[in-house]
MARLUM-132578 format. One line per 8 residues: number of its first residue (from 0); their letters; for each residue x, y, z of N, C-alpha, C. Coordinates in steps of 0.001 Angstrom, whole numbers, plus 500000, padded with zeros to 6 digits. Layout:
<vexbas>
NUM> a> X Y Z X Y Z X Y Z  ...
</vexbas>
This chain:
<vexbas>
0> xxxxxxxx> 584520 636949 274732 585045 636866 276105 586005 635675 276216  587104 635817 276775 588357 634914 277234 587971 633781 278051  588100 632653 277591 587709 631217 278394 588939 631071 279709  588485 630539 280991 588681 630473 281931 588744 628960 282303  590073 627949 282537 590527 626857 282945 590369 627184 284585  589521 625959 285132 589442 625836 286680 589700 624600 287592  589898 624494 288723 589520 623370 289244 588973 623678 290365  588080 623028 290920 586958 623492 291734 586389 622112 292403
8> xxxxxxxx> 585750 622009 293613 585150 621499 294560 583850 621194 294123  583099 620341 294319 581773 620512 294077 580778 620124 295419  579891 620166 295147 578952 619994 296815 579554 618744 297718  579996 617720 296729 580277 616502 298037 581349 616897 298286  582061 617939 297659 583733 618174 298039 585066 617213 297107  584146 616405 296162 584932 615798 295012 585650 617106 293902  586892 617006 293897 587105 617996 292490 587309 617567 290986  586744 618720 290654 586233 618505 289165 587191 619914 288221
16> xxxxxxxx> 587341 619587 287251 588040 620174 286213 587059 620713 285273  587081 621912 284783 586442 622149 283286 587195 624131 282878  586342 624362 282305 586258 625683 281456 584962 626832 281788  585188 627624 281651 584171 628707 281822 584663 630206 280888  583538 630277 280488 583750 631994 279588 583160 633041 280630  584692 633825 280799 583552 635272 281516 584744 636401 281132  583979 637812 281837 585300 639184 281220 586647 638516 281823  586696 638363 283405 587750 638110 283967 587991 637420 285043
24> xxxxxxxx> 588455 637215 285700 588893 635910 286564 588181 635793 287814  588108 637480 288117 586680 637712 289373 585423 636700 289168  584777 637556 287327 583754 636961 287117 583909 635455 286922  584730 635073 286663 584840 633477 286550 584596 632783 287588  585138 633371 288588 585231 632811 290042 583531 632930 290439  583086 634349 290364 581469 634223 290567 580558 633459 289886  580913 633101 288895 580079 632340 288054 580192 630877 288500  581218 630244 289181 581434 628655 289566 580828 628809 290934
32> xxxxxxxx> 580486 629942 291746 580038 629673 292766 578857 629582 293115  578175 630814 291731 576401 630196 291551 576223 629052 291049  577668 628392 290674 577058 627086 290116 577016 626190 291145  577393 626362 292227 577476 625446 293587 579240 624759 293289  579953 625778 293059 581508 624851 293143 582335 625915 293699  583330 625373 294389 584162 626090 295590 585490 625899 294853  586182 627245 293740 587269 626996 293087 588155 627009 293867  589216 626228 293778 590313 626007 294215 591920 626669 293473
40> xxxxxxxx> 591570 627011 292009 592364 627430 290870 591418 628172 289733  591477 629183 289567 591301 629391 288402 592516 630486 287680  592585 629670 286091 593357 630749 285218 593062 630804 283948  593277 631981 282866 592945 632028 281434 593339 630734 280453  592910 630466 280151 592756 629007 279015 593941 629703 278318  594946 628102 277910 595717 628825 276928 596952 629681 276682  597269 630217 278056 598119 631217 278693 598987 630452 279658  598993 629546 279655 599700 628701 281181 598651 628220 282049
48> xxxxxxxx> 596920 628984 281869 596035 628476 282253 596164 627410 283662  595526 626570 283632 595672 625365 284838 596496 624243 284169  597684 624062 284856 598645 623634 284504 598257 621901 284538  598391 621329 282936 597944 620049 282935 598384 619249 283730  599379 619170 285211 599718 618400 285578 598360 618504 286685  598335 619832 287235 596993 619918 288187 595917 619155 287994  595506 619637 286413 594716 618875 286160 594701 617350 286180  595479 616660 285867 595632 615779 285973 595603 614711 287430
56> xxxxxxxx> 596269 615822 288191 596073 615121 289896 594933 615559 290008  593859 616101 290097 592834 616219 289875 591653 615113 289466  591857 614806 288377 591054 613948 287709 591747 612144 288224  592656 612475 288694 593591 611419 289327 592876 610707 290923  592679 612174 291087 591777 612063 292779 590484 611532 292336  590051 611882 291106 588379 611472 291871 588720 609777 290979  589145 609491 290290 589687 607847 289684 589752 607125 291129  590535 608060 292089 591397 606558 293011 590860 607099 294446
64> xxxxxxxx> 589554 607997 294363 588899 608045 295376 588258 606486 295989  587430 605945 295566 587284 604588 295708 588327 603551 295884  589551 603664 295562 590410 602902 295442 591256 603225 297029  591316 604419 297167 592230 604704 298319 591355 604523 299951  590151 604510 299387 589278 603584 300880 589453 602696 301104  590481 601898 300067 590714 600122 300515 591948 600206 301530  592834 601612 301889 593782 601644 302801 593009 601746 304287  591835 602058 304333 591217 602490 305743 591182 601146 306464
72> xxxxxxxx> 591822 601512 307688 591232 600390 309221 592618 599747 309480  593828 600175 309229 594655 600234 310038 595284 601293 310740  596942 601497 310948 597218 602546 312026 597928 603489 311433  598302 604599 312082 599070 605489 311257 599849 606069 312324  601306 606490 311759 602143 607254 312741 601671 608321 313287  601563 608462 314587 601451 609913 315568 601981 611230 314612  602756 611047 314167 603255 612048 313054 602038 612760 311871  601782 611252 311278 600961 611884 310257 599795 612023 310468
80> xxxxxxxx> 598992 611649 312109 597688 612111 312515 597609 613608 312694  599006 613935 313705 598966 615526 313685 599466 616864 312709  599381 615839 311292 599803 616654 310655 598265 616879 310089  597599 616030 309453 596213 615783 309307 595393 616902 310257  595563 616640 311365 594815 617453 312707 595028 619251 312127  596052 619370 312232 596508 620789 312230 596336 621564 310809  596054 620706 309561 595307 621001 307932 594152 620978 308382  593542 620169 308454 592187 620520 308762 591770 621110 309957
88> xxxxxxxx> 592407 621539 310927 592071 622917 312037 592301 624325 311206  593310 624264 310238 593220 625516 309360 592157 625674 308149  591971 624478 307822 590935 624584 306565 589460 624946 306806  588956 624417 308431 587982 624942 308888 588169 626068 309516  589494 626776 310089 589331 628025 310681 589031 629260 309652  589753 628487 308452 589521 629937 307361 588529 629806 306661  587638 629273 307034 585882 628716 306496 585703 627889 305595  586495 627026 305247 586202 625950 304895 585277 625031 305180
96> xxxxxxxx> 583962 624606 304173 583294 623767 305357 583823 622161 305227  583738 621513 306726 584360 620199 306826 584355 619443 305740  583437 619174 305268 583057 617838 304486 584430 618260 303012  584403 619486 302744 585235 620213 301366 586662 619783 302106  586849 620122 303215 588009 620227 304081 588732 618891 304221  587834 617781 304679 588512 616154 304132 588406 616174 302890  587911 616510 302278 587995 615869 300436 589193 616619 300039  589820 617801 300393 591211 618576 299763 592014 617560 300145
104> xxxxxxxx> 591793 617071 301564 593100 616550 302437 593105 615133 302609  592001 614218 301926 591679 612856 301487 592508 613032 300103  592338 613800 299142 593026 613725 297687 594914 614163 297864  594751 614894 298948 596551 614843 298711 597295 614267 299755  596784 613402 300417 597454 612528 301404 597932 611329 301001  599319 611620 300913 600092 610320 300385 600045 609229 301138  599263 608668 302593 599973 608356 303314 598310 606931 302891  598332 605787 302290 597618 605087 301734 596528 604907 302771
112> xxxxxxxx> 596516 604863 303966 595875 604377 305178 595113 605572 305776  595742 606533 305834 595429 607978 306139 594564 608572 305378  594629 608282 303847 594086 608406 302596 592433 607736 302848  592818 606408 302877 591113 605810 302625 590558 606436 303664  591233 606818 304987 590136 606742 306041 589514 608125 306026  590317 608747 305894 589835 610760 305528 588663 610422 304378  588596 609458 303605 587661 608955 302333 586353 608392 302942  586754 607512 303731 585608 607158 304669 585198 608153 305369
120> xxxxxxxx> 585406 609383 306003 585043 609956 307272 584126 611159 306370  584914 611662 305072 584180 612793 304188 582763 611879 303521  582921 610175 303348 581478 609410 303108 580777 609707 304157  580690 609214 305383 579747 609208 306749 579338 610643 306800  580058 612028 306939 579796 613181 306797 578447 613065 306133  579122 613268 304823 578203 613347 303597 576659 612559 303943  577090 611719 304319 576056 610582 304477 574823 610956 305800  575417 612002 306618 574339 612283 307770 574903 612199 308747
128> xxxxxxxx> 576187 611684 309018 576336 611070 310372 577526 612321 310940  577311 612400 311956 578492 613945 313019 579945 613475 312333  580494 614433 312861 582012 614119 312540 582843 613068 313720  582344 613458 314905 582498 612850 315932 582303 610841 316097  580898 610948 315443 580823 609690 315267 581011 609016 314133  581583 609445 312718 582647 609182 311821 584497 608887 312710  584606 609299 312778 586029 609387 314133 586231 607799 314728  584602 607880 315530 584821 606484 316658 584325 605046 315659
136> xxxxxxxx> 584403 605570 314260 584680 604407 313504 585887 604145 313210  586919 604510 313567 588387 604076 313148 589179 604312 315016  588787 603655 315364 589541 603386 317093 591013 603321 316909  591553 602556 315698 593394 602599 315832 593396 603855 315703  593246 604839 314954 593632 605961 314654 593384 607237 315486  592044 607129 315622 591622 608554 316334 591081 607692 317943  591627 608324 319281 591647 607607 320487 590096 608277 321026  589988 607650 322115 588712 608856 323277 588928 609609 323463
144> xxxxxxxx> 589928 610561 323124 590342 611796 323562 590363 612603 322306  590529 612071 320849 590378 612680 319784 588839 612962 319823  588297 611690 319479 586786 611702 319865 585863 612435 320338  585929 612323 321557 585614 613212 322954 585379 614509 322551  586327 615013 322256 587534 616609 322067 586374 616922 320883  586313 616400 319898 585491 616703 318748 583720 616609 318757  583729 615401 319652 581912 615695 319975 581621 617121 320533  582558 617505 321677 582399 618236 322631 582437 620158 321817
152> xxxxxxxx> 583202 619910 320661 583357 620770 319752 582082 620787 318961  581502 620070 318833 580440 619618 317888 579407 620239 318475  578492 619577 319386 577902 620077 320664 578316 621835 321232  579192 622298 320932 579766 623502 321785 579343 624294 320175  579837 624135 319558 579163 624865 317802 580637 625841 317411  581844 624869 318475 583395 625332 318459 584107 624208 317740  583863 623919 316459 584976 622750 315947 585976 622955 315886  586415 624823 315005 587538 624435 314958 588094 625274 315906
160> xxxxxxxx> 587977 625385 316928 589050 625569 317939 589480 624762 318653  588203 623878 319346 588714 622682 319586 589836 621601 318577  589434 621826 316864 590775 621155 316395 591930 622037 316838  591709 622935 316641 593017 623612 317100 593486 623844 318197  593082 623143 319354 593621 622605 320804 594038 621272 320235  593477 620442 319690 593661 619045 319219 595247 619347 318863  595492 620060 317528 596897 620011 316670 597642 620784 318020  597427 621595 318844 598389 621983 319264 598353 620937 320729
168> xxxxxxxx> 597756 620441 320676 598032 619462 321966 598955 618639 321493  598376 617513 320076 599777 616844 319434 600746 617148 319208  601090 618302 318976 602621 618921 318483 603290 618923 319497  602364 619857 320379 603571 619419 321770 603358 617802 322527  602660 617313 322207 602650 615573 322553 603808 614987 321818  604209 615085 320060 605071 614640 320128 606003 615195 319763  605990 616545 320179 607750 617318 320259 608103 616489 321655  607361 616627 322756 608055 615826 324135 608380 613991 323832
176> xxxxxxxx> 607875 613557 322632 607783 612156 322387 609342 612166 321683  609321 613173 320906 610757 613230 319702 612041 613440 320851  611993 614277 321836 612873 614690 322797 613369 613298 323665  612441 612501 323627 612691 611658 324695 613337 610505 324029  612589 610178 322682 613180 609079 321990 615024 609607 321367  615363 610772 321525 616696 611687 320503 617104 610805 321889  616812 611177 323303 617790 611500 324268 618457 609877 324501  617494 608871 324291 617673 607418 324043 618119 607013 323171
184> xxxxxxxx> 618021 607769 321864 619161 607090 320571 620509 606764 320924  620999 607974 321357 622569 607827 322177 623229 606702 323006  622703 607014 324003 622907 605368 324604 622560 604016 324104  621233 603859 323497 621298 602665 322619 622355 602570 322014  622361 603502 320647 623493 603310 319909 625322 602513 320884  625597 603208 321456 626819 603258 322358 626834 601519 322865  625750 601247 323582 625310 599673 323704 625555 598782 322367  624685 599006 321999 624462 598349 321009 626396 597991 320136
192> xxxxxxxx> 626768 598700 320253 628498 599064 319501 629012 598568 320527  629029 598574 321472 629591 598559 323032 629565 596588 323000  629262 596388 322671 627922 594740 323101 629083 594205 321291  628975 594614 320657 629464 593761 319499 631187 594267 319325  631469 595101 319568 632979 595389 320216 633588 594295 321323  632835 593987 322393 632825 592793 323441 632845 591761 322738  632123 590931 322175 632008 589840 320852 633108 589538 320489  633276 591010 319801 634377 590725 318683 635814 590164 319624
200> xxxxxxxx> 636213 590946 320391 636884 590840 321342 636970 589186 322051  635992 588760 322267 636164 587253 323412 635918 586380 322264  635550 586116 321075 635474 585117 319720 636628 585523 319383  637507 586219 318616 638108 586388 318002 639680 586916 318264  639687 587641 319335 641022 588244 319226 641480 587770 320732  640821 587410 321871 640607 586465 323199 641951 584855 322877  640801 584051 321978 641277 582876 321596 642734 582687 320970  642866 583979 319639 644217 584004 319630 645839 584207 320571
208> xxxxxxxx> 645192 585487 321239 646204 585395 322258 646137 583990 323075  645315 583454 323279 645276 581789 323827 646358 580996 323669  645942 580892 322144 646464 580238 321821 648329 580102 321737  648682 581843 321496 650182 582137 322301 650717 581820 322776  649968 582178 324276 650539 582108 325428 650574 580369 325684  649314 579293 325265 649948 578335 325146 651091 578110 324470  651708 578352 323707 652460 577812 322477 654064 578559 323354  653909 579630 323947 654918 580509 324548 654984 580101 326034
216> xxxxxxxx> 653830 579876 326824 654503 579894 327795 654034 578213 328388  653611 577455 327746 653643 576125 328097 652758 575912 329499  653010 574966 330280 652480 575191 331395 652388 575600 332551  652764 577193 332250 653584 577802 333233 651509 578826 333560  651421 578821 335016 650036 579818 334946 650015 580886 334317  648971 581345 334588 648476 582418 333872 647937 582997 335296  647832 584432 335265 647516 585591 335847 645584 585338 336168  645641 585245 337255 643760 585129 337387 643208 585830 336448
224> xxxxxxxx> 643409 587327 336661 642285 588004 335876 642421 587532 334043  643574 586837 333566 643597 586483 332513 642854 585036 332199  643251 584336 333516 642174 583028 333228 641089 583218 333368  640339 584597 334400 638560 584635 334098 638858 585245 332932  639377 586300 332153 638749 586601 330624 638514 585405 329945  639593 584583 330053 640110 583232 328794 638643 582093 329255  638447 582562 330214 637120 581185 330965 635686 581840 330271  635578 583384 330272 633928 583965 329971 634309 583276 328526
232> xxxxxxxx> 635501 583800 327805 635378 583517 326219 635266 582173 325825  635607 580866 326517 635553 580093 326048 633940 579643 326137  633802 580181 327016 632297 580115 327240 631095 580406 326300  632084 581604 326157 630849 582478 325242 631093 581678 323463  632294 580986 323293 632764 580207 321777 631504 578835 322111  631506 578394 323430 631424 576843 323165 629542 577055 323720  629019 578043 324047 627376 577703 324706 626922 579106 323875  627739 579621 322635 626487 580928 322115 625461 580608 321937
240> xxxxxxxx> 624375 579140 321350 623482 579122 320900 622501 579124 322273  622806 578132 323296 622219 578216 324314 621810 579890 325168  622975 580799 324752 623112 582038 325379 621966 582921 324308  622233 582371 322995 620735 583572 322387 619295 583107 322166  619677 581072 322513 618317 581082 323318 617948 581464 324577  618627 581599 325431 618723 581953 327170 617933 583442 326995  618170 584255 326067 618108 585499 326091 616913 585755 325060  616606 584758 324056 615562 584977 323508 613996 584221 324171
248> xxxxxxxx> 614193 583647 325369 613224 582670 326201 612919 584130 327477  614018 584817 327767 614140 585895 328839 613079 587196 328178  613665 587219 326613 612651 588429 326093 611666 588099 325941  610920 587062 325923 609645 586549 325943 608879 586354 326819  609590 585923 327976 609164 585886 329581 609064 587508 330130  609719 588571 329820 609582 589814 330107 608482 590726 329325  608161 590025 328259 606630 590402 327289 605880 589871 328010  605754 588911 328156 604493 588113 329159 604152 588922 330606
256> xxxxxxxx> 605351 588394 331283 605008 589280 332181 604734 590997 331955  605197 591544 331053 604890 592881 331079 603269 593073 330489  602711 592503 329988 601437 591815 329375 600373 591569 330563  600463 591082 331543 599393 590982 332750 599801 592508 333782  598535 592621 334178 598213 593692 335084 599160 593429 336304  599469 592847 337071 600560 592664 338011 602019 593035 337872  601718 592696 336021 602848 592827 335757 604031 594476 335692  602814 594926 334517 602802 596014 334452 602565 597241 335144
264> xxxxxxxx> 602379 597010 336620 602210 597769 337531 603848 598064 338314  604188 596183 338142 605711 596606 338925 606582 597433 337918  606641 596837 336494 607353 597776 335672 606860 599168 335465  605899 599774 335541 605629 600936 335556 606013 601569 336841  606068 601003 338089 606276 601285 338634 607888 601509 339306  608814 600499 338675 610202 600730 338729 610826 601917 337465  610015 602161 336192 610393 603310 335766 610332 605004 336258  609749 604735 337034 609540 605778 337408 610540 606182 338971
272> xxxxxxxx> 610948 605090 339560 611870 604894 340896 613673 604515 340005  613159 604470 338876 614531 604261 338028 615570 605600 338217  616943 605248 338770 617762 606791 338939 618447 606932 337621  618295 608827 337144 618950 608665 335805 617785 609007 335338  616882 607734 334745 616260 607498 333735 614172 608088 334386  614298 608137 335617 612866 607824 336830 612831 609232 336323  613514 610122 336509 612453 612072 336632 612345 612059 335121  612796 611479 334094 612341 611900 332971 611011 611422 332564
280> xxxxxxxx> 610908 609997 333136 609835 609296 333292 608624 610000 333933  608760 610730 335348 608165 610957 335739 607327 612213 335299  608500 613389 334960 608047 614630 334810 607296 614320 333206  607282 613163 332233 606832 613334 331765 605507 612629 331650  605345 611841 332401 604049 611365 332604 602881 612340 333371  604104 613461 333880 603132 614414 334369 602267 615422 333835  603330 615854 332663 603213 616340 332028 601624 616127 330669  601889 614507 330427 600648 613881 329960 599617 614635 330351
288> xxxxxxxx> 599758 613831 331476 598206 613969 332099 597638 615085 332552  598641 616326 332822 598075 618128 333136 597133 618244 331542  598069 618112 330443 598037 618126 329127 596449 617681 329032  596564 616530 328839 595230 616118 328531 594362 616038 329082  593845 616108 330478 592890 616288 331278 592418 618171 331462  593413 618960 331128 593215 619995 330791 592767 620783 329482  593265 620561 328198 592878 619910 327162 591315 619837 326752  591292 618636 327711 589625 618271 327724 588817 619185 328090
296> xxxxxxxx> 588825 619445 329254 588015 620132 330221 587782 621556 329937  589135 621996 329219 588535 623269 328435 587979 623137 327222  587852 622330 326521 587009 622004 325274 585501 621340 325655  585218 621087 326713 583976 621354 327243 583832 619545 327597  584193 619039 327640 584368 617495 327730 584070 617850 329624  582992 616759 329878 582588 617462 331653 583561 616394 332155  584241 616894 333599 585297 616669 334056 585789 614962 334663  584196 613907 334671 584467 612630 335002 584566 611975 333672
304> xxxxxxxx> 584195 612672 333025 584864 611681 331028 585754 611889 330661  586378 613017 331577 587579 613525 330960 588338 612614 331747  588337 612753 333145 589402 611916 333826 589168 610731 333236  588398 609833 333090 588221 608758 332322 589070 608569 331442  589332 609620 330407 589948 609206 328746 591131 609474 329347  591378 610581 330103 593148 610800 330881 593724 609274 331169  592784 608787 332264 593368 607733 332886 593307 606547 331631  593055 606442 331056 593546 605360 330073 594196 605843 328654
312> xxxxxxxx> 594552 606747 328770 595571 607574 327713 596922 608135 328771  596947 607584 329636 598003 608432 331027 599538 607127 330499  599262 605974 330398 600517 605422 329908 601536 604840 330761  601124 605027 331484 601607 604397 332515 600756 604059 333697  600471 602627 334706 599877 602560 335553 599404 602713 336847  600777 603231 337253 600796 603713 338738 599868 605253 338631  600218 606299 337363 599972 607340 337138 598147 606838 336608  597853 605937 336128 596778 605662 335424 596112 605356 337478
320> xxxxxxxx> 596174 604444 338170 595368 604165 339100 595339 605638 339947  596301 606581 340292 595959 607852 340750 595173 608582 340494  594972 608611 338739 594198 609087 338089 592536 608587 338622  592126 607301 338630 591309 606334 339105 590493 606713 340179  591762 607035 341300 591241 607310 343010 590569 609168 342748  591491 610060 342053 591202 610996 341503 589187 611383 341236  589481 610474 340203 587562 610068 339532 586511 609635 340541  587103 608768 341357 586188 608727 342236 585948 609178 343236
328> xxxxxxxx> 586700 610135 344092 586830 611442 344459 585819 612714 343966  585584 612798 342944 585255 614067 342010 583914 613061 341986  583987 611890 341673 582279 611265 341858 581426 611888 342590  582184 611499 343980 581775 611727 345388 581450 613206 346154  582016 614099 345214 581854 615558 345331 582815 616104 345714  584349 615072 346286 585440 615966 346973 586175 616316 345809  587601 616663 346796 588555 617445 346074 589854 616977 344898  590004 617430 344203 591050 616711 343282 591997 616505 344232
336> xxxxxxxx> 592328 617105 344695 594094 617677 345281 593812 616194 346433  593274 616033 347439 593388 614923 348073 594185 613650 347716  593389 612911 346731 593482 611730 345827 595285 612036 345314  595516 612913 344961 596693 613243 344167 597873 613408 345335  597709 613606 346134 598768 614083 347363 598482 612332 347977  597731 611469 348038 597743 610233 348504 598744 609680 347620  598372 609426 346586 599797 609126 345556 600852 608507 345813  601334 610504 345845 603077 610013 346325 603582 610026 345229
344> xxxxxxxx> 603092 610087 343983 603993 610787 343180 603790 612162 341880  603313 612855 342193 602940 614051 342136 603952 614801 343302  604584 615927 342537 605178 616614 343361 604662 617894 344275  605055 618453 344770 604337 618934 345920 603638 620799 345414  604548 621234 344447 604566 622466 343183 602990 621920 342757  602718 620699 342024 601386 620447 341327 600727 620437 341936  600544 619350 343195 599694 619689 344038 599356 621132 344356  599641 622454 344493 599620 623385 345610 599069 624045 344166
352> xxxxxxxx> 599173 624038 342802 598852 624898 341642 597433 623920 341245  596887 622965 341639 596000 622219 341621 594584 622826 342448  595444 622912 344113 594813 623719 344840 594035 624798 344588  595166 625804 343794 594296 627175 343814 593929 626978 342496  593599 626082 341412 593447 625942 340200 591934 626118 340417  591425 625003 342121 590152 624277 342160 589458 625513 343008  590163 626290 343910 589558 627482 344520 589428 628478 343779  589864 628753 342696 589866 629844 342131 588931 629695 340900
360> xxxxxxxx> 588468 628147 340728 587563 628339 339113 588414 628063 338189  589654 627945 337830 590325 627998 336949 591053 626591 336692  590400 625611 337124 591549 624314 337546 592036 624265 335601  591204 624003 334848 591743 623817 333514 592691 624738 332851  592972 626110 332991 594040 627194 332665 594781 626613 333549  594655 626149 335077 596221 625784 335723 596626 624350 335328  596082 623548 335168 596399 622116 334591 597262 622858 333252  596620 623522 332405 597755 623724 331390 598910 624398 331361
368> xxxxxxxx> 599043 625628 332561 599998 626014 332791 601542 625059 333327  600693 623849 334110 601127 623081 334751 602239 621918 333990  601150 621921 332634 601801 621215 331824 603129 621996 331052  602652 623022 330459 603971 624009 330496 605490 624171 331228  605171 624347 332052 605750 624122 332912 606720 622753 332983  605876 621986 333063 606690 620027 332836 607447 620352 331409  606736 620698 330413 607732 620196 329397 608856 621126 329682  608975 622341 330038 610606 622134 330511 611286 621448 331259
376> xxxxxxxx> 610605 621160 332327 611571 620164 333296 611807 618965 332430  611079 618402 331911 611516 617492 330932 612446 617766 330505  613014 618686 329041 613671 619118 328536 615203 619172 329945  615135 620148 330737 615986 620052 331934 616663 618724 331986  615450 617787 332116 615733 616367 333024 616494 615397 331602  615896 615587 330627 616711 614889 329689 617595 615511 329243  618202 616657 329210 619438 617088 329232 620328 616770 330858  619923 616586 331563 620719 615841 332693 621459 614588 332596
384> xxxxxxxx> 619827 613879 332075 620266 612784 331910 621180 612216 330940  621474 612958 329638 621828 612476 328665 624009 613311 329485  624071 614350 330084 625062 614725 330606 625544 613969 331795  624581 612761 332204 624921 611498 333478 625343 610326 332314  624778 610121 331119 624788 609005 330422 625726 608967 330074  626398 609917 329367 627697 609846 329000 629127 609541 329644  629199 610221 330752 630434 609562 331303 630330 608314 332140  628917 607925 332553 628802 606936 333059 629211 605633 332162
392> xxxxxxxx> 628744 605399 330915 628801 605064 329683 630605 604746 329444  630778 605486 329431 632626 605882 329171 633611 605103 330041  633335 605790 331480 633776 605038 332166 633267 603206 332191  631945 602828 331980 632131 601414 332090 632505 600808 331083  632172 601068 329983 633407 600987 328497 634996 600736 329033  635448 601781 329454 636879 601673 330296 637355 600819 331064  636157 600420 331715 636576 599321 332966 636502 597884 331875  635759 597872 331091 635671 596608 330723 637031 596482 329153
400> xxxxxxxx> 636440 597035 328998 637895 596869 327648 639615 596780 328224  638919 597719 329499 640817 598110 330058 640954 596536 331202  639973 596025 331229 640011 594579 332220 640716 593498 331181  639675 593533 329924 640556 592644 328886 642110 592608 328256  642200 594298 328438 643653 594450 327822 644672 594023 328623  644491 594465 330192 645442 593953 331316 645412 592172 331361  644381 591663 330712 644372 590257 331122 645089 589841 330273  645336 590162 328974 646142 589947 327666 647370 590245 327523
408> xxxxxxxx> 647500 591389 328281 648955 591557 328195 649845 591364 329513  649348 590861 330729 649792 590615 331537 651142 589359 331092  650471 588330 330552 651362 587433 330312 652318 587355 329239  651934 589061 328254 652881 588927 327676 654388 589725 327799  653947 590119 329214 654924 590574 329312 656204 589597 330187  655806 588605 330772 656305 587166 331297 656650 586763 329732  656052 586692 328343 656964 586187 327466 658250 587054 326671  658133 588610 327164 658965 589227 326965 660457 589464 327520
416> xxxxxxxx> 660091 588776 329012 661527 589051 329602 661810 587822 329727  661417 586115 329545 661656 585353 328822 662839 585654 327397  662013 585805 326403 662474 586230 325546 664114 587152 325462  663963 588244 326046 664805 589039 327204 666331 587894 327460  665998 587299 328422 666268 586284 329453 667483 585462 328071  666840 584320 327165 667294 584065 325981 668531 584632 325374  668044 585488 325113 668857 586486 324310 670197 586663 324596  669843 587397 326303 670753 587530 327019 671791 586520 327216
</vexbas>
């Protein structure tokens, strides 16, 4: 009988490499599973068999299993949590059991931090402890709402659907995160070019004409708007250091203050009254919180833990204390919709789909519809905005470059008909 190259799983979900003799690849496969191993590959020895590189990452994984737990207990990009989320919502939907399910996705996760901790979470498993409370051992990574979402799955005897509300909650968490940060690249960028174009301009090409028009027109005046350019630049030549300390004492004073609760209430609260920039803000903070308080509540999370993890996953504070009055409302036995229409910023559409969400039994299908809903207006609102940014942008570009050029050439045209004048 023809020997059979494998690689295979074993009970803790570590993989292991070897050989097996059987007629054919069926029986091979049956034979590793009475042995208690969950193949992952099998092929004929010898033939192209299991390709020594497999093997090799293989025997690679269980070497630097221990080694890659020394990445666990810091943070990881939103990116590579929900990529994590959405492998293992498939690895358990197609019956995978968990503990096998981190050990595939602990051994091929490049991501060093992501790595140990999937290493740690398939130990605690292994070890006795829920998945849930493996989780709320790594707080940077997995929030109260990952948590939550997964006890409640745990408890419900629904893991992986609840992961699979999880991955599809993140995807669209940060497809609306990717949308918002694209729509802000633009204008940064434009600033940012905009701001060292200015520079270049009042250091460098400012002073020369200066120096000209002294040399040309002696002490004859100069045109106001040419003596305020010639006055900011000399300014900006003779006090820069004072100006990027001025501005590096300002960004520090605006951390601070954004840092205390007073603080962060007014700034949260002017982003959102911000024109332009306020409905993107808004519709998407709305959007949050339909999202995840809905989210919850259909994954069985009961509805005052949920508002709980909402309101401190909501991200903003004005939207976080609504949330607040909300909870204690629903304490008390009344109505969502009240608390939310006190506000004032909730629009009047949510409110009224809130309403019949709570009369009808259904508040968690309308919270998500609700959210639906937002991420287009989002989408809408940052395509507005980015079609306001631009010519706004343009035009003040215009005003300011076309202020410098008139101030520069005003007087040279007094040395031209001079010149002129001479000749003549």
């Amino acid at each position: 009988m023809p020997n059979f190259e494998y690689i295979a799983l074993d009970a803790k979900g570590d993989e292991t490499t070897g050989a097996v003799t059987a007629n054919d690849e069926a029986d091979a496969i049956a034979q590793l599973r009475k042995s208690g191993l969950y193949p992952t590959q099998v092929a004929p020895q010898g033939a192209g068999g299991v390709s020594s590189a497999a093997k090799r990452r293989a025997k690679k994984g269980q070497r630097s299993k221990k080694g890659a737990k020394g990445g666990a207990g810091g943070r990881v990009a939103g990116k590579v949590l929900m990529i994590f989320t959405r492998q293992l919502a498939t690895l358990v939907d197609a019956g995978l059991p968990l503990l096998r399910g981190l050990s595939v996705l602990g051994n091929q996760e490049k991501n060093k931090v992501m790595a140990g901790t999937i290493h740690h979470l398939a130990d605690s498993v292994s070890g006795g402890g829920t998945f849930s409370e493996s989780l709320g051992q790594h707080p940077k990574i997995f929030d109260k709402l990952y948590v939550n979402m997964v006890k409640a799955g745990e408890l419900g005897g629904v893991l992986e659907l609840v992961l699979n509300r999880l991955a599809e909650y993140q995807e669209k968490a940060q497809k609306l995160k990717n949308k918002i940060v694209a729509a802000m690249v633009y204008p940064i960028i434009v600033i940012i070019i905009a701001i060292g174009i200015l520079i270049f301009l009042m250091t460098v090409i400012v002073p020369k004409f200066e120096q000209i028009f002294s040399e040309m027109l002696g002490d004859k005046p100069l045109p106001g708007i040419t003596q305020f350019v010639i006055g900011i630049s000399r300014g900006i030549q003779g006090n820069w250091i004072f100006l990027l300390v001025g501005f590096v004492l300002l960004f520090i004073g605006w951390k601070a203050f954004s840092m205390t609760k007073g603080g962060r209430l007014v700034i949260d609260r002017l982003k959102l009254r911000m024109p332009v920039f306020g409905p993107v803000q808004l519709k998407s903070a709305i959007s949050r919180f339909t999202r995840t308080l809905g989210t919850l509540v259909t994954s069985g999370v009961p509805i005052l833990q949920a508002l709980n993890i909402t309101r401190d996953t909501a991200g903003n504070v004005v939207v976080s204390n609504a949330i607040d009055k909300v909870h204690e409302a629903v304490r008390e036995g009344e109505s969502v919709v009240a608390p939310l229409e006190a506000s004032r910023i909730f629009p009047p559409m949510v409110i009224s789909m809130v309403d019949v969400g709570e009369e009808t039994g259904q508040l968690p299908d309308m919270l998500l519809k609700i959210a639906d809903v937002y991420d287009d207006e989002v989408d809408n609102a940052v395509d507005a905005m980015t079609s306001l940014i631009e010519p706004i942008m343009i035009v003040l570009l215009a005003l300011i470059v076309g202020t410098i050029v008139i101030a520069l050439f005003m007087p040279m045209i007094t040395i031209l008909q001079e010149l002129n004048n001479q000749s003549g």
